[in-house]
ZADO-1210 file (C-alpha; in nm, 4 decimals, padded with zeros to 6 digits):
<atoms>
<atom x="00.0000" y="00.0000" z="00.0000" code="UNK" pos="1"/>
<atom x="00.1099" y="00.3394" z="-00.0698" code="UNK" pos="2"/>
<atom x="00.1732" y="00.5903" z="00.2049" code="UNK" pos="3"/>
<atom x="-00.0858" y="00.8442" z="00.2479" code="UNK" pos="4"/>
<atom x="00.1018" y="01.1812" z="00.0763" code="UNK" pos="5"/>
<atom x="00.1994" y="01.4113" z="00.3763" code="UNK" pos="6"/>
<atom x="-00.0133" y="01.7458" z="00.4161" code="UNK" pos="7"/>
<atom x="00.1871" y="02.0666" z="00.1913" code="UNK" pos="8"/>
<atom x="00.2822" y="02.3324" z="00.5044" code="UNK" pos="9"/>
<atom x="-00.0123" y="02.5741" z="00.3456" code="UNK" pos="10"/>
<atom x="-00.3149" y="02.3149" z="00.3777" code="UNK" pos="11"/>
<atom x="-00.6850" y="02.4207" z="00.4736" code="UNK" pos="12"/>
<atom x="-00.6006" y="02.2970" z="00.8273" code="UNK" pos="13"/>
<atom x="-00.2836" y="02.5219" z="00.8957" code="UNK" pos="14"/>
<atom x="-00.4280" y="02.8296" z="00.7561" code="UNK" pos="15"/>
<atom x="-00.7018" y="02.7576" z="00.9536" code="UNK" pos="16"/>
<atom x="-00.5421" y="02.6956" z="01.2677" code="UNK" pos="17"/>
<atom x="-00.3096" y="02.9774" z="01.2476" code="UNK" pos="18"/>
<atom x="-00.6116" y="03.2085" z="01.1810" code="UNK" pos="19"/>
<atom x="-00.8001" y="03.0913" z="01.4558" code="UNK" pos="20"/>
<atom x="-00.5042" y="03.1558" z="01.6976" code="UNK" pos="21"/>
<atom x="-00.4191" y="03.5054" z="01.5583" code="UNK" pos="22"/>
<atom x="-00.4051" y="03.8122" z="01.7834" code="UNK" pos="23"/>
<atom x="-00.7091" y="03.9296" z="01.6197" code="UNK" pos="24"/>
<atom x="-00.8917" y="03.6072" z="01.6511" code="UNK" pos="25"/>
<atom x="-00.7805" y="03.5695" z="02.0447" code="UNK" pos="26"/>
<atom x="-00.8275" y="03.9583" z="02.0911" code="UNK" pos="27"/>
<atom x="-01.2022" y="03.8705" z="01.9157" code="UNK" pos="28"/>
<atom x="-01.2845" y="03.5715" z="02.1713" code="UNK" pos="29"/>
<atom x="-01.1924" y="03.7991" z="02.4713" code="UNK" pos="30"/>
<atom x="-01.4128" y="04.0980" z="02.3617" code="UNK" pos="31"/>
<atom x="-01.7118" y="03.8016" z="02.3083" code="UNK" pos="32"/>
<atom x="-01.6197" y="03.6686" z="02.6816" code="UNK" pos="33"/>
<atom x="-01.6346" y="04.0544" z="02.7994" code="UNK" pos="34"/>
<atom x="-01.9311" y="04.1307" z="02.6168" code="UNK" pos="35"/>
<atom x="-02.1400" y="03.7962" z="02.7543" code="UNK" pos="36"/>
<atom x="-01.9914" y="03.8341" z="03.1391" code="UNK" pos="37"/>
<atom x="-02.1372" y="04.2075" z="03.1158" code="UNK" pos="38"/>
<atom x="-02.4704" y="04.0782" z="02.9497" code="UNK" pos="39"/>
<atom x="-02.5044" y="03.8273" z="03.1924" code="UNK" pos="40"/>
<atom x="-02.4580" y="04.0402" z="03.4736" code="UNK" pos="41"/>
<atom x="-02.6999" y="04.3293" z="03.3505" code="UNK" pos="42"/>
<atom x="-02.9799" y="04.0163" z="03.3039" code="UNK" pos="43"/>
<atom x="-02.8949" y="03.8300" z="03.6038" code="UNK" pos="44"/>
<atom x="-02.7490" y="04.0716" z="03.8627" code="UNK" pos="45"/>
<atom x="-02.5532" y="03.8444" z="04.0567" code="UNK" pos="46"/>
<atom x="-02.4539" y="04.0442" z="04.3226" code="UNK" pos="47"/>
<atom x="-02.8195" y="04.0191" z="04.4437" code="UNK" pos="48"/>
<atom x="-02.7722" y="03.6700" z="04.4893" code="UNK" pos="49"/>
<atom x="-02.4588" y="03.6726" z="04.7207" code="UNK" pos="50"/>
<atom x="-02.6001" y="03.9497" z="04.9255" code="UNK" pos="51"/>
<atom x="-02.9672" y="03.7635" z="04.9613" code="UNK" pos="52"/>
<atom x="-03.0391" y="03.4792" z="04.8138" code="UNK" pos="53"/>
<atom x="-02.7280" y="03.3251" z="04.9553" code="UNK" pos="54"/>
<atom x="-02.8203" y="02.9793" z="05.1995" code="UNK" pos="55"/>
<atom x="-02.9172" y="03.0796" z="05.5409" code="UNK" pos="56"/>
<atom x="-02.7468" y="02.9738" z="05.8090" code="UNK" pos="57"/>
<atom x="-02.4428" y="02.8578" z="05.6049" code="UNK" pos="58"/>
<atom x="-02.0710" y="02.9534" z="05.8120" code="UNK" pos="59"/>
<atom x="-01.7626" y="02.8216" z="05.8887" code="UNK" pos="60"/>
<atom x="-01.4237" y="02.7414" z="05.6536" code="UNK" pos="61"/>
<atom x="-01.6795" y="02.5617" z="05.3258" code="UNK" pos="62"/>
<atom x="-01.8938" y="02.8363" z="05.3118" code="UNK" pos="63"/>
<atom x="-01.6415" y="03.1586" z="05.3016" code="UNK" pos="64"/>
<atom x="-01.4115" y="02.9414" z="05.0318" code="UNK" pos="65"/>
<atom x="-01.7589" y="02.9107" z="04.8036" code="UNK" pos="66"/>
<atom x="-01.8230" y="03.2722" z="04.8503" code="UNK" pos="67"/>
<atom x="-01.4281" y="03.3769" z="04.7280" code="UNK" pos="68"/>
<atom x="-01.4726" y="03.1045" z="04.4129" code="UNK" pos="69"/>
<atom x="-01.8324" y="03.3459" z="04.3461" code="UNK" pos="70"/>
<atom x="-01.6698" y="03.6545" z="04.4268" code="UNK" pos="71"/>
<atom x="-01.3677" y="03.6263" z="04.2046" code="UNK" pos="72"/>
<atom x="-01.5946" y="03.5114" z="03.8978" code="UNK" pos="73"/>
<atom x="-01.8130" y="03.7556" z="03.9588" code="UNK" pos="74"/>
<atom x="-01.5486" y="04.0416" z="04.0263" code="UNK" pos="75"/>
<atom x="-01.3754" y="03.9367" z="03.6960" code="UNK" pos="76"/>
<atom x="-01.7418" y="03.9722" z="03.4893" code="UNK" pos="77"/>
<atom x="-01.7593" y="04.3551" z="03.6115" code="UNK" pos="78"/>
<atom x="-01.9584" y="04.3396" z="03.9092" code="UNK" pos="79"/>
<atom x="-01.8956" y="04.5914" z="04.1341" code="UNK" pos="80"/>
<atom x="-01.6481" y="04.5275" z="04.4113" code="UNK" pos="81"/>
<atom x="-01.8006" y="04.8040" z="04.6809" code="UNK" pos="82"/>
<atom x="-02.1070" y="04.5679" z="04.6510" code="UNK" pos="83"/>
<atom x="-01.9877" y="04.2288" z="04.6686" code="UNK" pos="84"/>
<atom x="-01.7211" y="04.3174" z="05.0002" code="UNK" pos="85"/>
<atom x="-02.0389" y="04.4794" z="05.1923" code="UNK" pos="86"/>
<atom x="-02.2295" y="04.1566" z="05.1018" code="UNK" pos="87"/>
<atom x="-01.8878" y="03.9401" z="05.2339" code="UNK" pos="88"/>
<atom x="-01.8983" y="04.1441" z="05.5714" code="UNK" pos="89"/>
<atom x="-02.3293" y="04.1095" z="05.5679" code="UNK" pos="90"/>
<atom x="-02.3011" y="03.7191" z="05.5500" code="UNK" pos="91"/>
<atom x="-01.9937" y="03.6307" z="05.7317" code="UNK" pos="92"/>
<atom x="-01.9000" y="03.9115" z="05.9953" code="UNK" pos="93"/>
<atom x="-01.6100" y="04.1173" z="05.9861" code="UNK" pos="94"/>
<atom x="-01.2892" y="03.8653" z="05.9773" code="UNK" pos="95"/>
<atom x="-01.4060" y="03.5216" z="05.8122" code="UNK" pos="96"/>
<atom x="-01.5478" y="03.7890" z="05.5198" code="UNK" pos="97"/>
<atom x="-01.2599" y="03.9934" z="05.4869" code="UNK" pos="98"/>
<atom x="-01.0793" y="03.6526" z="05.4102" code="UNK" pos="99"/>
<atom x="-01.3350" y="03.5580" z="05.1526" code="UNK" pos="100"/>
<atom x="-01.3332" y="03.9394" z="05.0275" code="UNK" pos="101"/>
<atom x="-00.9469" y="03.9188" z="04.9769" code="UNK" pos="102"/>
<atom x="-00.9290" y="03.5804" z="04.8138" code="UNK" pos="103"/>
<atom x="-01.2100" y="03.6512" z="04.5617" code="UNK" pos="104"/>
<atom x="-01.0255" y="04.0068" z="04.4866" code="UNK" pos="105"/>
<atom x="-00.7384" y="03.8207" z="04.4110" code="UNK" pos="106"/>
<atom x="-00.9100" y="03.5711" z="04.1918" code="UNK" pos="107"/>
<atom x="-01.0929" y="03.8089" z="03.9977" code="UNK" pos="108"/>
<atom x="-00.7856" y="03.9821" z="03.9376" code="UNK" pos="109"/>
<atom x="-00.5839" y="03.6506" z="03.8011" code="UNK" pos="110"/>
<atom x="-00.8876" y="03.5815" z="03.6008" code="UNK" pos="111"/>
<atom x="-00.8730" y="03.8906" z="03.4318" code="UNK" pos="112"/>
<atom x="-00.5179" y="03.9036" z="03.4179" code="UNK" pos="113"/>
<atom x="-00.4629" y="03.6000" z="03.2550" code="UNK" pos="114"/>
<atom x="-00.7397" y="03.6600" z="02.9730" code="UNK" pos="115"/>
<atom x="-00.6064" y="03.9484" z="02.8475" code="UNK" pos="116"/>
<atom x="-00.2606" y="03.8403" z="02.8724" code="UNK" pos="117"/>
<atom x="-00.3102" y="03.5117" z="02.6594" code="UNK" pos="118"/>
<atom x="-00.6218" y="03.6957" z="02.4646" code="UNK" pos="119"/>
<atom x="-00.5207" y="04.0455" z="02.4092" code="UNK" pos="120"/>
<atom x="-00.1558" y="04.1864" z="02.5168" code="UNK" pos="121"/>
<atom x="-00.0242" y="04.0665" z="02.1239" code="UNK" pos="122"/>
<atom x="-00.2998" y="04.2248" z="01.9397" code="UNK" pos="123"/>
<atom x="-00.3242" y="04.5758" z="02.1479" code="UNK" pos="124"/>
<atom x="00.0549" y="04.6330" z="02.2410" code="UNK" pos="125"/>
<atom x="00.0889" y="04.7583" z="01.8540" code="UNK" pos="126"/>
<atom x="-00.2143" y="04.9915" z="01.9280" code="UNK" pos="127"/>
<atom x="-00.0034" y="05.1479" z="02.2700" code="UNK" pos="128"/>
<atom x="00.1587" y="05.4183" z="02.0505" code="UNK" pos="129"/>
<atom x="00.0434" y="05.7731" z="02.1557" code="UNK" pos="130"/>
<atom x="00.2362" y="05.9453" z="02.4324" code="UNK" pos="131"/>
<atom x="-00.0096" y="05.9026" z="02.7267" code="UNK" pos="132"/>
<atom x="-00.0830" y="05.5473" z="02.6418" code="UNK" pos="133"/>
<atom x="00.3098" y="05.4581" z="02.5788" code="UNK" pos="134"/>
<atom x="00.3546" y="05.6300" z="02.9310" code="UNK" pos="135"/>
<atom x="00.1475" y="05.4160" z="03.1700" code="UNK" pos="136"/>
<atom x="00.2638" y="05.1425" z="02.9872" code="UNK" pos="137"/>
<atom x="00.6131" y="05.2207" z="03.0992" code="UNK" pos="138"/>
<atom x="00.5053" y="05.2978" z="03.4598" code="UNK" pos="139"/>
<atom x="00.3218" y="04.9624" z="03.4253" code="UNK" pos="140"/>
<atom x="00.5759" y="04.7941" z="03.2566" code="UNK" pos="141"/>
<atom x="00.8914" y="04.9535" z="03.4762" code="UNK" pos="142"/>
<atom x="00.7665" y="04.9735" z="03.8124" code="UNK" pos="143"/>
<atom x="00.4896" y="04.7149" z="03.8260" code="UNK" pos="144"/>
<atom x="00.4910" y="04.6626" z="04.1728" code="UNK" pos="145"/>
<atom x="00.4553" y="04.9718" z="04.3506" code="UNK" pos="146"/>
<atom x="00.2442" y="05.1858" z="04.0593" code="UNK" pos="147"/>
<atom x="-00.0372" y="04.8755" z="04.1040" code="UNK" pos="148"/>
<atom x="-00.0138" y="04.9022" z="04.5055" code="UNK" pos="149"/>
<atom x="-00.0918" y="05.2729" z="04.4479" code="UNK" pos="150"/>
<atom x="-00.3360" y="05.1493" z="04.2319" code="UNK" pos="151"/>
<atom x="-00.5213" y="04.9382" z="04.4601" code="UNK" pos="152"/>
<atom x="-00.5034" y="05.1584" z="04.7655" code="UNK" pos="153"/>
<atom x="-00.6243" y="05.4729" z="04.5953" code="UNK" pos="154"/>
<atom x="-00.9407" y="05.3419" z="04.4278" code="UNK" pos="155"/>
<atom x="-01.0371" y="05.5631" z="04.1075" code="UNK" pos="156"/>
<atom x="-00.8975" y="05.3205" z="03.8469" code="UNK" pos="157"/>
<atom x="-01.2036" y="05.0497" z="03.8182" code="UNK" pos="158"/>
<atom x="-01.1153" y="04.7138" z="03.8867" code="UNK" pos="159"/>
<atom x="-01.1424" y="04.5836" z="03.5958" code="UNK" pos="160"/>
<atom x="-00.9751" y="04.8781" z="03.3908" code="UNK" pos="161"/>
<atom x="-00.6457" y="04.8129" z="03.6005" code="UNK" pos="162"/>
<atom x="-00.6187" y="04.4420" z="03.5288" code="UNK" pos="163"/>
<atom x="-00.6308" y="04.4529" z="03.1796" code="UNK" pos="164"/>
<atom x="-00.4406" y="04.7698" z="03.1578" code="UNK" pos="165"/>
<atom x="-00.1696" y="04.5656" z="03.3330" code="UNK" pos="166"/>
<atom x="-00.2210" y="04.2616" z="03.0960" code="UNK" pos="167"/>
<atom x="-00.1326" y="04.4281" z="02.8240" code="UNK" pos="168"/>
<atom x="00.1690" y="04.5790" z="02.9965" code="UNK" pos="169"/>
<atom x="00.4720" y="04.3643" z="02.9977" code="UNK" pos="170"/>
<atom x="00.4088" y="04.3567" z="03.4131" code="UNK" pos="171"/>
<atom x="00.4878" y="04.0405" z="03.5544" code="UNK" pos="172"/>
<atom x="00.2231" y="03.7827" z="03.6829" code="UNK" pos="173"/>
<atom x="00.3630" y="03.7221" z="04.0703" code="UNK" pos="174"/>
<atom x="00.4408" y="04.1204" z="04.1667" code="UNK" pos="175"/>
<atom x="00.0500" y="04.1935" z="03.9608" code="UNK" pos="176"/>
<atom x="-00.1078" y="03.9539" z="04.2381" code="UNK" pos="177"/>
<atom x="00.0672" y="04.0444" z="04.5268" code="UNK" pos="178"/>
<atom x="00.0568" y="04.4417" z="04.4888" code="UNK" pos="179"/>
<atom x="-00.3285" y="04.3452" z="04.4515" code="UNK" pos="180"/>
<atom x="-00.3241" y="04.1214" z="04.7354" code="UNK" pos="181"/>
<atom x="-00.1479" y="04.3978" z="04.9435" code="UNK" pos="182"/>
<atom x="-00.2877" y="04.7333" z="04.7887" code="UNK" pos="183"/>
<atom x="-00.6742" y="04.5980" z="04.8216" code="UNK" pos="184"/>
<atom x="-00.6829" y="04.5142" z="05.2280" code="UNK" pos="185"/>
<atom x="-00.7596" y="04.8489" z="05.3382" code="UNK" pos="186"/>
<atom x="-01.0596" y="04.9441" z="05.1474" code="UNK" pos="187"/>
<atom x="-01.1692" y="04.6355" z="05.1209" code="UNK" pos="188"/>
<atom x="-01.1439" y="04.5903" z="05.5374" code="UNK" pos="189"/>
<atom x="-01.3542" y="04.9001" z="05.5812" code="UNK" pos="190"/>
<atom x="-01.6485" y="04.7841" z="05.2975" code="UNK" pos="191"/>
<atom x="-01.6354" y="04.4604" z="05.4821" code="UNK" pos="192"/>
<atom x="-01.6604" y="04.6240" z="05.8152" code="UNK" pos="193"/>
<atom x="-01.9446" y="04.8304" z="05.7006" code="UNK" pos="194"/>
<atom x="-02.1281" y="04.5244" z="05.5545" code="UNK" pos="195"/>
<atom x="-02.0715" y="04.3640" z="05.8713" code="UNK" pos="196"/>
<atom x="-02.2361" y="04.7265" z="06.1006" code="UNK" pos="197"/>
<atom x="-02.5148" y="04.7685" z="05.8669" code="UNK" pos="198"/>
<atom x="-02.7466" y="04.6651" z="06.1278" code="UNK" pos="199"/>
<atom x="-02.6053" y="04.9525" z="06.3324" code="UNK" pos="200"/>
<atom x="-02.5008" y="05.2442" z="06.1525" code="UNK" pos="201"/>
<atom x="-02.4829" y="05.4688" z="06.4323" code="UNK" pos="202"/>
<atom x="-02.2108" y="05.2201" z="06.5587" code="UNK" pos="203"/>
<atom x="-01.8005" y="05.3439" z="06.6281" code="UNK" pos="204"/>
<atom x="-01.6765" y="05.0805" z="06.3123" code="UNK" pos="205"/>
<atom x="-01.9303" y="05.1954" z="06.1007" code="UNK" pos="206"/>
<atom x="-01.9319" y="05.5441" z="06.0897" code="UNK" pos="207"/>
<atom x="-01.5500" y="05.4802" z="06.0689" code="UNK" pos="208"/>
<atom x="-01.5600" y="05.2633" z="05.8215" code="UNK" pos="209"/>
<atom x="-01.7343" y="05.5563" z="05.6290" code="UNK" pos="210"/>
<atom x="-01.4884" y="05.7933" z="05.6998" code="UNK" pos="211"/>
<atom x="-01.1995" y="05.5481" z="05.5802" code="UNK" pos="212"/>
<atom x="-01.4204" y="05.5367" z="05.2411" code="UNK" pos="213"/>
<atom x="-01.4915" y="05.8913" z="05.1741" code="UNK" pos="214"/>
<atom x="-01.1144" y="05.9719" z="05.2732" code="UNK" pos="215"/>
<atom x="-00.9592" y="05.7015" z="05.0835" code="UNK" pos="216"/>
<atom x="-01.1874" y="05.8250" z="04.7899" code="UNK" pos="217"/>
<atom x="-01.0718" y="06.1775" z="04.8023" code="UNK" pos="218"/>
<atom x="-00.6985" y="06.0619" z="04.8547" code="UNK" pos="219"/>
<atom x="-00.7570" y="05.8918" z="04.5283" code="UNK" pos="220"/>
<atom x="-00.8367" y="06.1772" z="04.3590" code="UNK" pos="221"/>
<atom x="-00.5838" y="06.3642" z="04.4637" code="UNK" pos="222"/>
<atom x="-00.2622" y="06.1156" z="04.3573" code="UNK" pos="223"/>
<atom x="-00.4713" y="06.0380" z="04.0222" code="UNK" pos="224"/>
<atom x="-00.4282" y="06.4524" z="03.9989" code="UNK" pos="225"/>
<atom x="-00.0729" y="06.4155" z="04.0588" code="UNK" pos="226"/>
<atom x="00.0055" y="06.0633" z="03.8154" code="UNK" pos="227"/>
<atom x="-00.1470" y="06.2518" z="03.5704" code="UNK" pos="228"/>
<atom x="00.0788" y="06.5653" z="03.5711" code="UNK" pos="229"/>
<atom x="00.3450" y="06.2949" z="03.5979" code="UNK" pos="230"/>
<atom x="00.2152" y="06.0715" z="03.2738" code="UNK" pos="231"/>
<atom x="00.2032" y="06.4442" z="03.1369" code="UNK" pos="232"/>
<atom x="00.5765" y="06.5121" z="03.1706" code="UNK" pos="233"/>
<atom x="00.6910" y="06.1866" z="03.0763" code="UNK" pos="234"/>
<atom x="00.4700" y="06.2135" z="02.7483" code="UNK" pos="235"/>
<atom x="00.6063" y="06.5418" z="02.7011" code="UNK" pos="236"/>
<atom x="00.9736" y="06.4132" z="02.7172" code="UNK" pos="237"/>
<atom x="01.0991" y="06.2803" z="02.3736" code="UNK" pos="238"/>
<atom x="01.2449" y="05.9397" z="02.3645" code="UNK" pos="239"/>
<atom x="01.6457" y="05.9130" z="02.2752" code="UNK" pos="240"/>
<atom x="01.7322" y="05.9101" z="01.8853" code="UNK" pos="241"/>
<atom x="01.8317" y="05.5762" z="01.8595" code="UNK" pos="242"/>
<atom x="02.0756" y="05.6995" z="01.5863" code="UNK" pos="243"/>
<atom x="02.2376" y="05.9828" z="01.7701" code="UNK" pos="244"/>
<atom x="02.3001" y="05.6892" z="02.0687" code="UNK" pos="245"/>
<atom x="02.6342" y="05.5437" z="02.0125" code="UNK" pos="246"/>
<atom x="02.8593" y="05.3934" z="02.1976" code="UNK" pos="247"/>
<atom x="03.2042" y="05.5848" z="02.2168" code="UNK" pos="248"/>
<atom x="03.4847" y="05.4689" z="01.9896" code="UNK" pos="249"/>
<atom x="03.7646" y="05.2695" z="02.1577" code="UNK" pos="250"/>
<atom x="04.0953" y="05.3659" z="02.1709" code="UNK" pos="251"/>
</atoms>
């Protein structure tokens, strides 16, 4: 019998392949993904069902670890994060839903991450070309670490807007997660803590809980004032002529 002719390198089947994983094609599937997690949530509105139509009654270690699984989906299909940490501190009191709070932040945030990483970063790095975009990409792509803490602990940036800005940075995966791991305890603490002192809002932790909120909120504001005058002057620098950069002639 005759061997079966091997496949020419340009066959239906390799253009087809290397179509469907194109940059476009990935960057395609993630804006579908997007587009259903936001449909779904507008339809649904899942948050409603973690802050009352979760089981009554349900506690201890099973319970908060099925609650940071549902947060971090959740958190990663654009549902608010103010309203799923008040429903944490609501269900499960002040420390077992700060736990949950924290693990489903962090969740969301690797969910996220790694879409638009594996999905988007080759398609939309080409597109980072004017001066304010190619300068939060090198803040983001330099100094990962600390610009996401400041991120995180000044909210302003949405949730969501942050991860897949950083995705599409050349930001590393570990420092990402920890800087939000790190950078989201405080206001997430005092949304938890107010979930938790609903019942009392005339209470000491709640009305400080509000304070931390409004102030954290305004302190926001204020270093997105000052980034922005920074992004400014590092847009408004011009980049070295690659040309006119030589290294000096040996003796």
């Amino acid at each position: 019998m005759l061997a079966p002719a091997p496949r020419p390198p340009g066959s239906l089947a390799v253009r087809c392949s290397r179509a469907l994983l194109s940059p476009r094609s990935r960057l395609s599937l993630l804006a579908v993904l997007l587009l259903s997690a936001a449909t779904l949530v507008v339809l649904y509105e899942p948050q409603r069902m973690l802050a009352s139509g979760w089981p009554p009654h349900s506690g201890g270690a099973g319970a908060v670890l099925l609650f940071g699984l549902a947060y971090g989906v959740c958190a990663a299909a654009f549902v608010p994060r103010p309203v799923l940490n008040l429903a944490a501190g609501a269900l499960f009191g002040a420390a077992a839903g700060l736990t949950g709070a924290l693990a489903g932040t962090v969740l969301g945030a690797g969910i996220a991450f790694t879409l638009g990483r594996f999905l988007g970063q080759d398609a939309l790095r080409p597109l980072v070309r004017g001066r304010w975009l190619t300068a939060a990409d090198g803040q983001l792509s330099r100094h990962g670490f600390r610009s996401m803490l400041a991120i995180r602990l000044f909210p302003g940036v949405p949730f969501a807007a942050a991860n897949y800005c950083a995705a599409v940075s050349r930001m590393r995966y570990v420092p990402f997660l920890v800087a939000t791991a790190l950078g989201s305890v405080p206001n997430t603490a005092a949304y938890v803590v107010a979930g938790a002192q609903a019942g009392e809002p005339g209470s000491p932790a709640f009305l400080f809980s509000a304070g931390f909120i409004v102030l954290s909120g305004l302190g926001g504001a204020v270093v997105a004032w000052r980034k922005r005058h920074g992004l400014r002057a590092a847009a408004r620098t011009p980049a070295p002529d690659p040309e006119r950069v030589r290294e000096p002639a040996l003796p």
